[in-house]
Structure formats: structure tokens, C-alpha cells
C-alpha beads as a LAMMPS data file, in Angstrom:
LAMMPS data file: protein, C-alpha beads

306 atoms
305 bonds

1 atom types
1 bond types

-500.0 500.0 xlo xhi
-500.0 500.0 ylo yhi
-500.0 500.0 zlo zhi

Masses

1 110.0

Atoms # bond

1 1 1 336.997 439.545 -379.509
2 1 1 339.976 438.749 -382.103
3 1 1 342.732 441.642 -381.991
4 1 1 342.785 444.134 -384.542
5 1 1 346.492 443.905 -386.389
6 1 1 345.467 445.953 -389.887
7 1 1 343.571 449.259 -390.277
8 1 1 343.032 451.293 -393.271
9 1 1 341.218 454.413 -392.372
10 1 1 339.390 457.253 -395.303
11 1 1 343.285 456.088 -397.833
12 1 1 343.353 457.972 -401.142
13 1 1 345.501 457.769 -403.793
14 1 1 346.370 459.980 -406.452
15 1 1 348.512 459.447 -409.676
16 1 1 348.743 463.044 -411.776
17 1 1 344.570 463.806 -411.955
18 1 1 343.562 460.578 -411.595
19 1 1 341.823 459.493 -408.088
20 1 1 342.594 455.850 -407.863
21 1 1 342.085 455.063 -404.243
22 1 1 339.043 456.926 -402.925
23 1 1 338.677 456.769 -399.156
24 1 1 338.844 453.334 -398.704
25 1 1 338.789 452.165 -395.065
26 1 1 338.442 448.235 -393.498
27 1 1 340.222 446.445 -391.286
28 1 1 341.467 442.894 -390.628
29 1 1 341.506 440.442 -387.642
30 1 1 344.166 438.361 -386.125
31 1 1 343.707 434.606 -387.161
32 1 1 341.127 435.571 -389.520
33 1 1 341.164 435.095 -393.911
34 1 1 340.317 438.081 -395.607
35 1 1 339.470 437.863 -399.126
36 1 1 340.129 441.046 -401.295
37 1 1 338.403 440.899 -404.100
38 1 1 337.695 443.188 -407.434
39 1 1 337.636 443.707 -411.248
40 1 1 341.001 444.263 -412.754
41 1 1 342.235 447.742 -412.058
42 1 1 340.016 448.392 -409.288
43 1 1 342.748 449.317 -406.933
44 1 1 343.677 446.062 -405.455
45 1 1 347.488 445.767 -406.152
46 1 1 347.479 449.742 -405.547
47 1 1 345.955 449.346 -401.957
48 1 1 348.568 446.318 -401.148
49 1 1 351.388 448.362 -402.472
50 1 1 350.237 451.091 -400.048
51 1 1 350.157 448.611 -397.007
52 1 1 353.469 447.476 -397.498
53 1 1 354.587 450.568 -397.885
54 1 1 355.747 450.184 -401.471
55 1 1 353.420 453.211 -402.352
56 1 1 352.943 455.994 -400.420
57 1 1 349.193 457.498 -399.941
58 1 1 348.370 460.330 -400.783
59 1 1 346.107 460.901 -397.551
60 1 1 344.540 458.918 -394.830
61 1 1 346.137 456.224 -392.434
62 1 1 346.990 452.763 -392.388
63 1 1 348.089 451.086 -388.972
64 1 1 349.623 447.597 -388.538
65 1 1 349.731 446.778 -384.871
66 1 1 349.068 450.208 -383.846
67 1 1 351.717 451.137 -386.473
68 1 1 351.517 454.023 -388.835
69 1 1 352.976 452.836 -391.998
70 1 1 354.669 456.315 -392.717
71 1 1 355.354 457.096 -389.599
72 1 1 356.783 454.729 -387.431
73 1 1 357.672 452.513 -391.010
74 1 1 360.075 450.002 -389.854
75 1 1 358.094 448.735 -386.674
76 1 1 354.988 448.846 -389.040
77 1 1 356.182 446.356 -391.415
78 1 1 358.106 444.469 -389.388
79 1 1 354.360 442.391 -388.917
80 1 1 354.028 441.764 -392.381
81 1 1 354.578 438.829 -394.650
82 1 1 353.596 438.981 -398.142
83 1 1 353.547 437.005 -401.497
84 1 1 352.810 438.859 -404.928
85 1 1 351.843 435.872 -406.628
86 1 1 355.284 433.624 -407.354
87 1 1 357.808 433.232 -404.348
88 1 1 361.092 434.905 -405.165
89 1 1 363.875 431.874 -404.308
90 1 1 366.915 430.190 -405.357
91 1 1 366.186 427.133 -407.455
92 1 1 370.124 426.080 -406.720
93 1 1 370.037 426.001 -403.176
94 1 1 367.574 423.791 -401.308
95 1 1 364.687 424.300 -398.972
96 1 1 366.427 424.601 -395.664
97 1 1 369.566 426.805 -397.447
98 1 1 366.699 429.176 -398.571
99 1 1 364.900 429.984 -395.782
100 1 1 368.102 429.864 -393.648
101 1 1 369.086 432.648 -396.333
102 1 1 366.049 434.406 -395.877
103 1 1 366.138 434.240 -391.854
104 1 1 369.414 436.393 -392.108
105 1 1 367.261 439.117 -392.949
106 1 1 365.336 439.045 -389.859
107 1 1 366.413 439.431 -386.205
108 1 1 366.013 436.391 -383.992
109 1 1 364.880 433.667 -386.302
110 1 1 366.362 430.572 -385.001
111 1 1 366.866 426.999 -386.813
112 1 1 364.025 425.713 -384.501
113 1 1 362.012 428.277 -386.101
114 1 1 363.118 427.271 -389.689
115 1 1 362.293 423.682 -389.160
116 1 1 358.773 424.935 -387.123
117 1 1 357.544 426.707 -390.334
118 1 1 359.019 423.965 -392.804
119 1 1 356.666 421.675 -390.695
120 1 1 353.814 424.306 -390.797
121 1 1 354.006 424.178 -394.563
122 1 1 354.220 420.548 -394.640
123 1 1 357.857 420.189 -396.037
124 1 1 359.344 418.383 -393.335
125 1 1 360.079 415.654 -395.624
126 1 1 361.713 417.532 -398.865
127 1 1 363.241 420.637 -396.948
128 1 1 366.569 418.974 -397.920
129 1 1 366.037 418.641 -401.290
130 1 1 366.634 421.435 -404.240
131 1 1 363.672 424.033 -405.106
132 1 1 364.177 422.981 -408.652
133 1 1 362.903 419.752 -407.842
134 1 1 359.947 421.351 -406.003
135 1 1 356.882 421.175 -408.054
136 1 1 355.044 425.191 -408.077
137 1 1 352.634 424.333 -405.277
138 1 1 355.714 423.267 -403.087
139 1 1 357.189 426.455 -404.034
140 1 1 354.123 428.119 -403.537
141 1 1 354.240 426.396 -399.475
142 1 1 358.122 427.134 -399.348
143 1 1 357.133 430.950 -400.256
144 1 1 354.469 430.942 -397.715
145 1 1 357.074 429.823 -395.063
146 1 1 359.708 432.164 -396.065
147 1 1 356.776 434.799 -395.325
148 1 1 355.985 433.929 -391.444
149 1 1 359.588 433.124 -390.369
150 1 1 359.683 436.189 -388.519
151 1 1 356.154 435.862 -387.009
152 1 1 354.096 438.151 -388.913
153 1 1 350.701 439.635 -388.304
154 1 1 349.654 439.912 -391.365
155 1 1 350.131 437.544 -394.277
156 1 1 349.459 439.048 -397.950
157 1 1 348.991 436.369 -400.636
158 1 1 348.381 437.924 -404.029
159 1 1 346.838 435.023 -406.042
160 1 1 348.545 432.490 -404.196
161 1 1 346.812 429.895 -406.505
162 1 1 348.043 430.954 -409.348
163 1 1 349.095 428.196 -412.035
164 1 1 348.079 425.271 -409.564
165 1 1 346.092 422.157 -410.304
166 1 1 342.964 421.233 -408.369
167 1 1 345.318 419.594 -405.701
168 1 1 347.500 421.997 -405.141
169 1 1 345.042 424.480 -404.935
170 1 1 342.814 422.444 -402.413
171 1 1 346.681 422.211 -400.686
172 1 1 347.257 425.263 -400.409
173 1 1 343.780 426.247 -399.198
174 1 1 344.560 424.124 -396.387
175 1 1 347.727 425.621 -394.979
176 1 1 346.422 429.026 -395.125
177 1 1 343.269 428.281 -392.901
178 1 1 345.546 425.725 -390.331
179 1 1 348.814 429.156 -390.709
180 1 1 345.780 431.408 -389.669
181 1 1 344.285 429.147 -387.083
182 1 1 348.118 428.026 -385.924
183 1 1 349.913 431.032 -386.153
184 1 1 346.918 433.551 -385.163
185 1 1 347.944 435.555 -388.363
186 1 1 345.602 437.442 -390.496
187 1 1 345.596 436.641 -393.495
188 1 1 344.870 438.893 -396.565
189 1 1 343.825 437.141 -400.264
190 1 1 343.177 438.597 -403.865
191 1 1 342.363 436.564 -405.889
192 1 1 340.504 436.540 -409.278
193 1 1 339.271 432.176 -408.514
194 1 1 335.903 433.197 -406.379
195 1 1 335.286 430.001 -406.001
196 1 1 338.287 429.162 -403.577
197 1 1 337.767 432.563 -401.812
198 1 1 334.577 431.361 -400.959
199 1 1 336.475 428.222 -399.196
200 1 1 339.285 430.185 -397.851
201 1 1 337.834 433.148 -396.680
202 1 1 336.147 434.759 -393.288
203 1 1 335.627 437.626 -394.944
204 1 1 335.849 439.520 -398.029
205 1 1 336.098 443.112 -399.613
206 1 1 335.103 444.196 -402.514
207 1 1 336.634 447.328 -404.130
208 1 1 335.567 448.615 -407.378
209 1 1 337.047 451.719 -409.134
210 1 1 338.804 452.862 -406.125
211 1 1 335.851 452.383 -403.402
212 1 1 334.758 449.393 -401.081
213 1 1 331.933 448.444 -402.083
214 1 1 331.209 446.014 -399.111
215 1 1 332.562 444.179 -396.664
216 1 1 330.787 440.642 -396.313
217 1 1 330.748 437.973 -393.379
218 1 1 330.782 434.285 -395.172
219 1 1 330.385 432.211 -392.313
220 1 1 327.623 434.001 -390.347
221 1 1 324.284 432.800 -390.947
222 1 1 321.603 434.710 -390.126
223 1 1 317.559 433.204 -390.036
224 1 1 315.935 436.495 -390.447
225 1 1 317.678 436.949 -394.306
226 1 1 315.563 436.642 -397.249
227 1 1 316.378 433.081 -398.567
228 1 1 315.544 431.470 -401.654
229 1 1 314.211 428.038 -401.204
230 1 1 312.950 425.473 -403.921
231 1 1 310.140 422.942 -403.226
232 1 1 309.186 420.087 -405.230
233 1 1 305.307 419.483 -404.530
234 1 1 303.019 417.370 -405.782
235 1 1 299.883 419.898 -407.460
236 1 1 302.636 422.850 -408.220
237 1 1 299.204 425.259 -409.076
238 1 1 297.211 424.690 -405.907
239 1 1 300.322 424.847 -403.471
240 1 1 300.939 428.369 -405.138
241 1 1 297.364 429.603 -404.520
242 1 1 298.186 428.972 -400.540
243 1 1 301.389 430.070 -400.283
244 1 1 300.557 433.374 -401.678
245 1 1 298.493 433.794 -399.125
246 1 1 301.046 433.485 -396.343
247 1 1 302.752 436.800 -394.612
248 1 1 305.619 435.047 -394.471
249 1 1 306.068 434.468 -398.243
250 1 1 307.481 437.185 -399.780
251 1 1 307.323 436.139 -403.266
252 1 1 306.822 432.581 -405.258
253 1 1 306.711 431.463 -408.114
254 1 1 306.330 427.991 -410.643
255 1 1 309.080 427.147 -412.619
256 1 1 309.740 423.772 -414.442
257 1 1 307.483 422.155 -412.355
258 1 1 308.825 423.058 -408.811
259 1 1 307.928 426.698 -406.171
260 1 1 310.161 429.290 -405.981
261 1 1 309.445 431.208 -402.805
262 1 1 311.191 433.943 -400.818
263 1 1 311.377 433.809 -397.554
264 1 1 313.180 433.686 -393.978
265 1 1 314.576 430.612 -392.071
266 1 1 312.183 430.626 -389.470
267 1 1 309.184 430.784 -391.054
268 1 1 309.733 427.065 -393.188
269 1 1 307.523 425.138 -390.303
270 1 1 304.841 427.158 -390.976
271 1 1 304.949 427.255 -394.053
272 1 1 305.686 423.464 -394.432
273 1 1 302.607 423.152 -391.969
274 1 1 300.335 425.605 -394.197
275 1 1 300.868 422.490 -397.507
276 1 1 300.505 419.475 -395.156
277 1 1 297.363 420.640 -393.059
278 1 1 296.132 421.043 -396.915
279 1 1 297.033 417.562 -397.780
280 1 1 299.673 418.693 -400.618
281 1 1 302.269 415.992 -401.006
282 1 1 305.767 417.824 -400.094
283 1 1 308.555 415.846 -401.805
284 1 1 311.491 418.153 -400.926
285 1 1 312.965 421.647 -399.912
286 1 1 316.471 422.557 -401.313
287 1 1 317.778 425.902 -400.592
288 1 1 318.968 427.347 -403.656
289 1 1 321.968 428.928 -402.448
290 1 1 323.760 432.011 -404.195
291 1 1 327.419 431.271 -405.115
292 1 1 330.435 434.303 -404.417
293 1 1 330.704 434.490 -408.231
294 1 1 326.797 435.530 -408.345
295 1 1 326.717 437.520 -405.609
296 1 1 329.854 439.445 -406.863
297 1 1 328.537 439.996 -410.007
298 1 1 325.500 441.687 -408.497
299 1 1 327.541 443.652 -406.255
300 1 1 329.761 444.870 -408.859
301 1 1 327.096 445.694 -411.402
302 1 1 328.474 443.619 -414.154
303 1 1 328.773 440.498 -416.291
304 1 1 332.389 439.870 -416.485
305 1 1 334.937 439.467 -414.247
306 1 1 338.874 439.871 -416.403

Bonds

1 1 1 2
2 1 2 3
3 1 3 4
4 1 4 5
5 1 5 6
6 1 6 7
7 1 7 8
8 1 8 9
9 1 9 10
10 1 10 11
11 1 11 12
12 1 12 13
13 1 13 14
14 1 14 15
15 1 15 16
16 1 16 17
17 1 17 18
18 1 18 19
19 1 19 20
20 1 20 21
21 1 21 22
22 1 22 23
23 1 23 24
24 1 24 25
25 1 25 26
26 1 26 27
27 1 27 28
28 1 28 29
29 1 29 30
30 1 30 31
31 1 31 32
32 1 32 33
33 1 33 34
34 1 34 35
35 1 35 36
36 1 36 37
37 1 37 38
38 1 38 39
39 1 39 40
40 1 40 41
41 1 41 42
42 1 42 43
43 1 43 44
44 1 44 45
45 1 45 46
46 1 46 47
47 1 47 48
48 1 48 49
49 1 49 50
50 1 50 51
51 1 51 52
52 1 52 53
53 1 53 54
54 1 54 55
55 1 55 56
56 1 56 57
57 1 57 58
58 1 58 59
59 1 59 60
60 1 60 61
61 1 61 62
62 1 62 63
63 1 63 64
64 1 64 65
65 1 65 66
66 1 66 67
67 1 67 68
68 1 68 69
69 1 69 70
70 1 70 71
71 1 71 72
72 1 72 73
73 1 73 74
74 1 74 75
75 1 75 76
76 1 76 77
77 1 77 78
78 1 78 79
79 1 79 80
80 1 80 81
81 1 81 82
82 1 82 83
83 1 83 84
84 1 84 85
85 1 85 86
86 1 86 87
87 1 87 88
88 1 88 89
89 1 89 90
90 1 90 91
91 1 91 92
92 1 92 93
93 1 93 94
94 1 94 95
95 1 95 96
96 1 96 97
97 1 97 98
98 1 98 99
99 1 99 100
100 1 100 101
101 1 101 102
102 1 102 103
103 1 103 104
104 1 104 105
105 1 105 106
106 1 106 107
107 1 107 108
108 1 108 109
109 1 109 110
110 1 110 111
111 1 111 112
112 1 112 113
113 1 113 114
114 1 114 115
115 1 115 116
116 1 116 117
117 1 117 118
118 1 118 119
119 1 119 120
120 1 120 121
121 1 121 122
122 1 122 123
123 1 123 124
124 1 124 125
125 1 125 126
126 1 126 127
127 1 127 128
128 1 128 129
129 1 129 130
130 1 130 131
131 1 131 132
132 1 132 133
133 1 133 134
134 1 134 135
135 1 135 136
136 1 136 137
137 1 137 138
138 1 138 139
139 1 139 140
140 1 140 141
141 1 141 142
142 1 142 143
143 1 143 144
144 1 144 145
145 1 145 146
146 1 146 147
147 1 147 148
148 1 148 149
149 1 149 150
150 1 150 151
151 1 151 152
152 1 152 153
153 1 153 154
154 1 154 155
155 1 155 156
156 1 156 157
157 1 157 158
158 1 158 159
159 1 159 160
160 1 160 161
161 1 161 162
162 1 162 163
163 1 163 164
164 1 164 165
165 1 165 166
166 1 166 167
167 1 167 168
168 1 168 169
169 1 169 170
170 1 170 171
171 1 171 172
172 1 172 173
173 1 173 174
174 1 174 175
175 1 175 176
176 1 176 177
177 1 177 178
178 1 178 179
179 1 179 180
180 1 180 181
181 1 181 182
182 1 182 183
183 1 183 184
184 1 184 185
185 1 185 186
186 1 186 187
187 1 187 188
188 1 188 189
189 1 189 190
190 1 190 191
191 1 191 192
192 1 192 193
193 1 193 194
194 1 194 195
195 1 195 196
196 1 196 197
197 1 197 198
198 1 198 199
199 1 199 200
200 1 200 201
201 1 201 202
202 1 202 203
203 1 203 204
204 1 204 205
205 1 205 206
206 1 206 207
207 1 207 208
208 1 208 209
209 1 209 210
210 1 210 211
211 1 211 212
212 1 212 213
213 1 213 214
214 1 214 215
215 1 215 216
216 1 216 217
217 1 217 218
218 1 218 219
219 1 219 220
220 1 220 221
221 1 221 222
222 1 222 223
223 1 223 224
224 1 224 225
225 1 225 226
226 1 226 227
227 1 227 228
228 1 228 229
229 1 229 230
230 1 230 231
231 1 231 232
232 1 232 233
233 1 233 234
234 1 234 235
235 1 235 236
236 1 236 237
237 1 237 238
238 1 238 239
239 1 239 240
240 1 240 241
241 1 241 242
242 1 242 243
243 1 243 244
244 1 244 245
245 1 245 246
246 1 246 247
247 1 247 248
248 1 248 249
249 1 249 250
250 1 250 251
251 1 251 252
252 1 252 253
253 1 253 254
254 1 254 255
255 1 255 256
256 1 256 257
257 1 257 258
258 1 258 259
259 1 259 260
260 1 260 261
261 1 261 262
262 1 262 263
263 1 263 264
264 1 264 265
265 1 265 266
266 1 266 267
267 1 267 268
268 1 268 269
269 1 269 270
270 1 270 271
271 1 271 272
272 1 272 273
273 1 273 274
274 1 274 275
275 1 275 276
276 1 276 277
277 1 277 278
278 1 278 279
279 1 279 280
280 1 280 281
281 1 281 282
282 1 282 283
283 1 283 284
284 1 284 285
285 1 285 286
286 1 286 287
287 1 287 288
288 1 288 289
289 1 289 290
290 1 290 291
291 1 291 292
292 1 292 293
293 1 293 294
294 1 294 295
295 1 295 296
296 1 296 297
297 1 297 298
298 1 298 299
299 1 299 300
300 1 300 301
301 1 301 302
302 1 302 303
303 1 303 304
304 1 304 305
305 1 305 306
């Protein structure tokens, strides 16, 4: 069972009357990507703020390796990295210079390390040259490297790809699944592109107005779910009139042509069987598979996302 390095338990925030963070508790694995994910000003940069101890909360607890945050503060965050969306660093100086800078701020960060995370962040090859010369997803790496010099356990990337092209997005979704495999960090991510959360992520969060709303696996797949499947057949009407009478169905339906039907996992050999031993001609069975984006949207109860 993966170690439990960041714990939010019942956190509320107030600012004057307004409740902005309402009990929110969930926690986060070591080596795992957690997506946190919500409509603007539903408390996401509020909740990070409080983690990193940038905001204080107005009650509850929040524990990073067994560290309260305002209580034992300085051995709390020295396990956390974080991003808020562009790297701070010196366009002047060059790779190596800045993280070298930025390892004087941390005890025991050695040049092996330096040169372990430039590799991690796959900048072996331009560490030497200037950050002005970078292009923003090599920034966006250099940042990320800056973050875990000092071995952190958790990483907090506020849209970390922010601005990028479809490369170095798909780049940088790559180093954070091989830093949180690698480095055995967990990894936190908000992030308005759902699309790349869905690719990044273990797990996700949602918050909205100050609550979680759910906390979702994305890789577990489970056969006794409700599934949506779509079946091309060849007599649409007659394939209907059996399949309604199946337990396993719980709905179908004909649209354009092809069966919409409800159902779980397991029961698509029977149900296959049921059309065959009927003699209707079964062309194909796609499931139709619900993207993030839809499934936040239903979660949220709404039809934009800002």
C-alpha cells in the first residue's frame, strides 16, 4: 500500500462572512498524480495556498509527512515542491547557474543532485546554455527541476501546461508520470485542460464552491459498472425486441441505425449469445466511453467550464 505524504482533514476557510473552504478533506499518495480539478473560484488556488502554508485555515488540519502545517511549519514544508503556473528564474544566468542558485536555499543538495534532476527533466544536453534561449516548455522542465532538488514529497503544479503547444504539453506529461514513478513523489495538478488530466492523472478531485465533490479513481476498471456500449446489427428493430427482454439489459435503445444498451462488462457474452442463437448478424460492439470533460460537467452540474 503506497505511503500517505498529504492529508487534508474537515479544512475551512473563512474571508470576513464568506465560507470559502467548507470542510474539505482528501488525501494524496506517494508516487501517485492527483488531478485537482474545479470551476474558477471554486477554492482551488485557496486550498493550495493553505497547503503551502501561504494561507492559514481557519480550522481543520493538513499534514505533510505526518506534519502539521501550522504546527510543526518548517519540517512540514520542507516536503514540498510547487509551481504556480510559470517558473520564477533568471533568464541571464543559465540552467546549471540557476538551479545551483536555487540549491543554496536548501540543505544538502549536492552538484550530483543538480545534474541528477537536470537529467530527470531531460536537460542534460542544454543545462549549459542561457534560460533565455530556453523555449517555455524547457522552462516549464527547468521549473519542475528546481522544485524536487531537495527531494520533495509532494510536487504542486498549478497549470503546468499553460501556454504550451501540443508537444510540449505531451512533454511535459511525460516527465511528470516518469518524476512520480522515479522519484516516488506525489504529485498534485490543477488544471483547467481535462483532457491532459485525464492522461496525467491517478486520481482526481473535484471541488466546487468550497466542497469536494468527489474523489475519482481513473485507472481502475471495474466489470460490474453500468457501461454504455454501441452495437451495429444487422435488423436494428428485431435485435431490440430481444434485448429488452434480457435481465441484464438495463436500458436500449435505436439511434441512427445502431443499439444503445446499458449494461455491465460481464454480461456482453450473453448478451452477444442471446443475437447469434437468434441468427441476427452482429457487425460490431464499441464501447462508447465517457470523456473527463463529460463526466465533469455532470458532476459539477453545469455547461461551462471558465
Amino acid at each position: 500500500m503506497s505511503k500517505e505524504v498529504l492529508k487534508l482533514e474537515n479544512v475551512n476557510k473563512y474571508i470576513g462572512q464568506s465560507h470559502i473552504i467548507k470542510d474539505l478533506s482528501f488525501s494524496v499518495n506517494a508516487g501517485e498524480v492527483f488531478g485537482f480539478l474545479g470551476p474558477n473560484g471554486a477554492g482551488k488556488t485557496s486550498t493550495i495556498r493553505m497547503i503551502v502554508g501561504l494561507n492559514t485555515m481557519s480550522s481543520g488540519d493538513i499534514y505533510i509527512n505526518g506534519f502539521h502545517i501550522s504546527k510543526d511549519f518548517k519540517k512540514a514544508i520542507r516536503g514540498v515542491g510547487a509551481i504556480v503556473e510559470n517558473p520564477e528564474l533568471y533568464p541571464f544566468m543559465t540552467g546549471y547557474d540557476n538551479l545551483k542558485h536555487f540549491a543554496k536555499m536548501n540543505d544538502g543538495v549536492t552538484k550530483e543532485r543538480i545534474l541528477e534532476v537536470a537529467d530527470l527533466v531531460g536537460l542534460t544536453d542544454a543545462i549549459h546554455m542561457k534560460v533565455k534561449q530556453y523555449s517555455l516548455g524547457m522552462r516549464q522542465r527547468l521549473g519542475i527541476a528546481v522544485s524536487i532538488l531537495h527531494h520533495p514529497s509532494v510536487l504542486i503544479l498549478d497549470e503546468p501546461t499553460n501556454g504550451l503547444d501540443p508537444a510540449g504539453i505531451k512533454e511535459i506529461r511525460h516527465y511528470i508520470r516518469m518524476l512520480a514513478e522515479k522519484e516516488n513523489v506525489a504529485i498534485i495538478i490543477s488544471s483547467h485542460l481535462l483532457s491532459e488530466i485525464e492522461l496525467m492523472c491517478d486520481r482526481i478531485g473535484v471541488i466546487k464552491n468550497g466542497e469536494l465533490i468527489t474523489t475519482q479513481n481513473l485507472r481502475e476498471r471495474n466489470q460490474n459498472v453500468i457501461h454504455t456500449y454501441v452495437m451495429k446489427v444487422a435488423t436494428p428493430e428485431a435485435a431490440l425486441k430481444i434485448l429488452k427482454t434480457l435481465p441484464t439489459v438495463n436500458a436500449v435503445s435505436i439511434k441512427d441505425a445502431q443499439l444503445y444498451l446499458q449494461t455491465e462488462e460481464a454480461a456482453l457474452p450473453e448478451i452477444i449469445s442471446a443475437l447469434v442463437s437468434h441468427y441476427i448478424a452482429l457487425y460490431t460492439v464499441i464501447p462508447h466511453v465517457s470523456t473527463l470533460e463529460e463526466r465533469f460537467f455532470e458532476m459539477i452540474g453545469d455547461d461551462t467550464y471558465e
